[in-house]
matplotlib code that plots the C-alpha trace (Angstrom):
import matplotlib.pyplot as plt

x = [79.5, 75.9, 74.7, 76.1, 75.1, 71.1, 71.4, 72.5, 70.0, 67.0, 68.3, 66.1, 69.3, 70.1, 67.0, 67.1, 70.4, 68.4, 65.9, 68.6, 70.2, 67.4, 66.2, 69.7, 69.2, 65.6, 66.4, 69.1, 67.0, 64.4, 66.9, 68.2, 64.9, 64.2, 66.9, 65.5, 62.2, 63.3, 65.0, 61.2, 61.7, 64.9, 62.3, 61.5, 65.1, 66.8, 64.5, 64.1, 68.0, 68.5, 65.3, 67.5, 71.0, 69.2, 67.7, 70.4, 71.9, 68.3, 71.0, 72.4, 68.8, 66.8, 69.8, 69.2, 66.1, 65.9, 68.8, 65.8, 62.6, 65.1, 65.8, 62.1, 60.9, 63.8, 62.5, 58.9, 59.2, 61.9, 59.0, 56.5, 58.3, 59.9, 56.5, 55.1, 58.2, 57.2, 54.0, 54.2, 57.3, 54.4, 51.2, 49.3, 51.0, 50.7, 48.8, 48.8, 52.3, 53.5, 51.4, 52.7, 55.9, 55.7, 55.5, 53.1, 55.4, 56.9, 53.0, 51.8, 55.3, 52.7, 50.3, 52.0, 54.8, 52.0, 50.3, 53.5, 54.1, 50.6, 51.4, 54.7, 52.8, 50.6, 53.4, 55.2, 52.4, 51.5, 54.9, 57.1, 55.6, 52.3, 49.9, 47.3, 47.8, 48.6, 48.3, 51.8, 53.5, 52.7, 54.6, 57.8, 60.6, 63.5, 67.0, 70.1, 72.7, 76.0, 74.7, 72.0, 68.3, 67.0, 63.4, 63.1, 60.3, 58.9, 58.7, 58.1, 54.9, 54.4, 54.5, 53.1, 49.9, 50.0, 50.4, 47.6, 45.0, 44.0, 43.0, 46.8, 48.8, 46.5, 47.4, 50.6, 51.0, 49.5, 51.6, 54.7, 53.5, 53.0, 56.6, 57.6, 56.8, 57.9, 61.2, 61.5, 61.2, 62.8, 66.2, 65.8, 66.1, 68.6, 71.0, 69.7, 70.4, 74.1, 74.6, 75.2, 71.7, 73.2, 72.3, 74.8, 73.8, 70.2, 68.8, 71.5, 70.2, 66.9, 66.6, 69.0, 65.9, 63.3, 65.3, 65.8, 62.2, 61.2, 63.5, 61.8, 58.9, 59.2, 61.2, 58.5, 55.6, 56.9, 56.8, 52.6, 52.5, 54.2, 51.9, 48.8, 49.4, 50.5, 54.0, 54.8, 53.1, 52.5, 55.0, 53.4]
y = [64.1, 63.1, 65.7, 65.2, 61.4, 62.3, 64.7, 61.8, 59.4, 61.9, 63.0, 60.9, 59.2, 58.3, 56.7, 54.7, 53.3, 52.7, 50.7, 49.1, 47.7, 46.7, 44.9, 43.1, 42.0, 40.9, 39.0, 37.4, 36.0, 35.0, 32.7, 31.3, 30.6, 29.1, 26.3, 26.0, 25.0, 22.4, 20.7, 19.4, 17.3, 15.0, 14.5, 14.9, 14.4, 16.9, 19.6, 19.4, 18.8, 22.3, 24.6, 23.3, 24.6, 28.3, 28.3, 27.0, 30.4, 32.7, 35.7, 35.1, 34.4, 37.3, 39.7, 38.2, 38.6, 42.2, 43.1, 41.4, 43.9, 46.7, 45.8, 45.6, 49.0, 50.7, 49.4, 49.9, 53.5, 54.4, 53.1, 54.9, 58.2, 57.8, 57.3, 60.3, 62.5, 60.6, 61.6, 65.2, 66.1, 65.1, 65.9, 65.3, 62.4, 61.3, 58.3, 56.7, 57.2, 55.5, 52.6, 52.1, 52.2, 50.1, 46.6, 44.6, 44.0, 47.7, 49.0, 46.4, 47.0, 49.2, 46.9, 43.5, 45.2, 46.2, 42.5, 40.7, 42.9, 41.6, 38.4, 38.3, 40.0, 36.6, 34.5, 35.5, 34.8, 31.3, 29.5, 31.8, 33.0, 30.8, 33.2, 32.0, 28.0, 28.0, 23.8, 24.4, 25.0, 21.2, 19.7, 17.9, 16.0, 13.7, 14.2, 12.5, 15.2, 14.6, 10.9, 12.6, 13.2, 16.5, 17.5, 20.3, 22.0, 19.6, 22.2, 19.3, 18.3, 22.0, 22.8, 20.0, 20.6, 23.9, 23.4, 20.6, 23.4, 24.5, 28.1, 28.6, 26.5, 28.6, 32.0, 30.9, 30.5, 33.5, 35.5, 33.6, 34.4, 38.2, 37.9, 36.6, 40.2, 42.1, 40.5, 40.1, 44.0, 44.7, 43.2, 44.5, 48.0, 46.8, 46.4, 49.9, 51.9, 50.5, 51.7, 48.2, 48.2, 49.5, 49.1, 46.6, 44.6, 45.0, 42.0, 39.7, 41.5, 41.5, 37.9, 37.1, 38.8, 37.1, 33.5, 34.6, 35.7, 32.1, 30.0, 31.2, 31.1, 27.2, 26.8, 28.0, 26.6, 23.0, 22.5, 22.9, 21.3, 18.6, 18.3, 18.9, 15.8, 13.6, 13.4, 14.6, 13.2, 13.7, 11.0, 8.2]
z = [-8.7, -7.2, -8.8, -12.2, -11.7, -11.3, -14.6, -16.5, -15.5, -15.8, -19.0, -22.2, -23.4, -19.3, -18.9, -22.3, -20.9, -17.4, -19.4, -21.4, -18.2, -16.4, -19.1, -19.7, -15.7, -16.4, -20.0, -18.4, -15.5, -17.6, -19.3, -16.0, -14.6, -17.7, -17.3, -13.9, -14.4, -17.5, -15.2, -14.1, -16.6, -14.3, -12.0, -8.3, -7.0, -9.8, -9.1, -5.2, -5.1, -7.3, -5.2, -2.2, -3.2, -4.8, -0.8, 1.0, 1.8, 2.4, 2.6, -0.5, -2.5, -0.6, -1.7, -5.6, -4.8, -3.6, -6.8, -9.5, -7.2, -7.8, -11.7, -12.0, -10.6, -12.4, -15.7, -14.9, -14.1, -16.6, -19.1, -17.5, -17.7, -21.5, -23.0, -20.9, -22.5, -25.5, -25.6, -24.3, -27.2, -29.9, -28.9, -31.6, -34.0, -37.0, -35.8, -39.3, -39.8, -36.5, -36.8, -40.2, -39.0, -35.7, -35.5, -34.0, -30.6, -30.4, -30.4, -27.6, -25.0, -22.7, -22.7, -22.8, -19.7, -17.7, -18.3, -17.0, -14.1, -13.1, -13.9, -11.9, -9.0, -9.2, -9.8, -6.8, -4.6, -6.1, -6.2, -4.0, -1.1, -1.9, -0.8, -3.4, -2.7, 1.0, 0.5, -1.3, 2.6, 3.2, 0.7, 1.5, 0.4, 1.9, 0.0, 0.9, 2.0, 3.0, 4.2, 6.3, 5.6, 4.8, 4.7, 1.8, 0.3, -2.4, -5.7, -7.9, -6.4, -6.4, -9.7, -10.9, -8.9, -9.8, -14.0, -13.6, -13.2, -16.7, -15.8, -13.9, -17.2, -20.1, -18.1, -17.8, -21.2, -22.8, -20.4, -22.0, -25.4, -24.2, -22.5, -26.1, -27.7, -25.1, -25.2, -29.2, -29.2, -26.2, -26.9, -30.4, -28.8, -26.2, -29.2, -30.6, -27.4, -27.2, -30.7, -31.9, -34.5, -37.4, -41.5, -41.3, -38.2, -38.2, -39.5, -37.6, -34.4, -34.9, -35.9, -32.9, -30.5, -32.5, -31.9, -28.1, -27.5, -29.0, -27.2, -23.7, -25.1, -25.7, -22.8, -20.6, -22.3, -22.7, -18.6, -18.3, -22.0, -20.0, -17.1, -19.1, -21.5, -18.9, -19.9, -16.3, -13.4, -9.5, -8.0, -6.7]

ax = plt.figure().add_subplot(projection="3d")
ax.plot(x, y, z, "-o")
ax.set_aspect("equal")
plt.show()
């Protein structure tokens, strides 16, 4: 059974499904964390109040946690190793032909996947661990809990300090526009692999990725938009 298991998955068509999954997991995160970091926009006491419930149980988030690492490296290497098949089946390609017949997004996955794993590498270390900003640790908040206070980490303050320096809101937001691509294509070929891209479907599909990779992309963007024109502030 194991053994029939590791055929599958190191088959070509196994790994496409790896990748297919993978990137389900990561799509759908991206559109949770998305709804997350809108909610900047209630103010101090929304956010703080919905950072406290996601860390309220560590178990609980550091096993979400560990599930998203795992998605992560799965679809990193399955990547890695289908272009390297990819690449060693056709040697020498037509390299006219395929850039012809690739678009602009399916030509730049490589580059734009390996961008945002650099970029989530920073990410991590800037608002979740803050590695990068240890000033982040020091920043608290009071909410009202079950007619007690609570002192919680303030991620308002934190983000908003964070989006207010230009270098960290423009490389935030060219990495939004690269995660834009990568997931216009990528879901595109989600819909392939499951065999659900036919004649028929096509266009449907491929302008539902299109309208997905959009709607994070100005989802995203809007929250150091925000910040940077003033329409959200540092409290007080």
């Amino acid at each position: 059974m194991n053994s029939s298991c590791c055929q599958i998955f190191s088959s070509s068509i196994g790994k496409k499904y790896l990748m297919a999954l993978s990137g389900l997991i990561l799509a759908g995160f991206v559109f949770v964390h998305m709804l997350g970091n809108l909610q900047l926009f209630l103010g101090q006491e929304a956010l703080n109040s919905y950072a406290y419930k996601l860390q309220s149980i560590p178990a609980v988030l550091w096993g979400f946690r560990a599930f998203l690492l795992l998605a992560t490296v799965t679809h990193v290497l399955t990547a890695i190793s289908l272009v390297r098949e990819n690449r060693a089946a056709r040697p020498k390609p037509n390299a006219e032909e395929k850039f012809i017949q690739a678009t602009f997004a399916s030509r730049g996955m490589g580059l734009t996947g390996a961008l945002l794993f650099a970029f989530i590498v920073f990410h991590v270390l800037h608002y979740t661990v803050r590695i990068t900003h240890p000033e982040y640790q020091d920043m608290h908040y009071i909410l009202e809990k079950n007619g007690k206070e609570v002192q919680v980490h303030d991620v308002f303050t934190m983000m908003v300090s964070g989006f207010t320096e230009k270098w960290i809101s423009g490389t935030y937001i060219v990495c939004m526009a690269m995660l834009c691509l990568h997931l216009t294509h990528g879901v595109s070929s989600l819909f392939q692999t499951i065999g659900i891209r036919n004649t028929a479907w096509k266009s449907r599909l491929d302008g539902l990725a299109i309208a997905y990779g959009w709607t994070v992309f100005i989802g995203f963007v809007s929250v150091p938009m925000a910040v940077l024109m003033g329409v959200i502030n540092l409290p007080g």
